[in-house]
C-alpha positions in Angstrom: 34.0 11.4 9.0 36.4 13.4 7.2 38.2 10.5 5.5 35.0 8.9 4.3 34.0 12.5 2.3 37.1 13.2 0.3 36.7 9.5 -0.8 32.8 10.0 -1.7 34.2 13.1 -3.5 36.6 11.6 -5.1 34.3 8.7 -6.9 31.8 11.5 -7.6 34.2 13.3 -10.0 34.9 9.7 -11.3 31.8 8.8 -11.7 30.6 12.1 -13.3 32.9 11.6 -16.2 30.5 8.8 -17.6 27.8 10.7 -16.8 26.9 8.4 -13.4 26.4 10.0 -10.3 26.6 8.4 -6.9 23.4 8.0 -4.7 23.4 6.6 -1.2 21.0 3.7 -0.2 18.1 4.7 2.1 16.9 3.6 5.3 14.2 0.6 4.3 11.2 1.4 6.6 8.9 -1.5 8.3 5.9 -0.7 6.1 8.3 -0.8 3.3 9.0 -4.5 4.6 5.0 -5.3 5.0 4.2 -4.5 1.6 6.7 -6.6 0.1 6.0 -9.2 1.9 2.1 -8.8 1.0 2.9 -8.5 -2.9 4.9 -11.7 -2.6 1.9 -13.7 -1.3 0.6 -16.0 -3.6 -2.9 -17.1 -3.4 -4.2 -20.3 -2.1 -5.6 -21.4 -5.2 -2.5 -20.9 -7.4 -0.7 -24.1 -8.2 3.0 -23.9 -6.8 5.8 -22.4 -9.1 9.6 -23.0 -9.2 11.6 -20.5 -8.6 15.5 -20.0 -10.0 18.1 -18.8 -8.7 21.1 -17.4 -10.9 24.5 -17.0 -9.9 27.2 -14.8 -12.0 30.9 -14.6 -10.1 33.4 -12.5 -10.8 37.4 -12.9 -9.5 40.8 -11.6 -9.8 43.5 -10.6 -8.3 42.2 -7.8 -6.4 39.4 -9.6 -5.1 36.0 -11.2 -6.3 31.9 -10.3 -6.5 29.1 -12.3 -7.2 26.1 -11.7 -8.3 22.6 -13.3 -7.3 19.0 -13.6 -9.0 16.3 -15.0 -7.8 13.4 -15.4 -10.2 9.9 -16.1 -9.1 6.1 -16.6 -10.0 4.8 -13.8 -12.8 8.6 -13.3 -13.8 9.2 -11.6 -10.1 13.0 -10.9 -10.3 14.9 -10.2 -6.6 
């Protein structure tokens, strides 16, 4: 869509001041998925861990963001 470039064009020569450059996400692929779910496996034998969860908001006039941080086994950070 036209619209949707000059505004991708626009944040690019933004974003180029501070030396940043803008990079689309990618498709995630099914394998992807697999392996991510294998590395977060835990084995049998390991005694179970709590994990924490760490919320940072973010508001104004204009609108709000949060940010969310799970924290796992090993220092696993999602």
């Amino acid at each position: 869509k036209p619209d949707l470039t000059g505004v991708i064009v626009a944040w690019s020569i933004e974003l180029s001041k501070f030396d940043l450059r803008f990079e689309p996400c990618g498709s995630v692929h099914g394998q992807h998925l697999a392996d991510f779910a294998t590395e977060l496996s835990l084995a049998k034998d390991d005694p179970p861990q709590p994990w924490l969860l760490y919320v940072d908001d973010l508001s104004d006039k204009k609108g709000g963001e949060v940010g969310v941080f799970l924290e796992g086994p090993h220092n696993l950070l999602i």
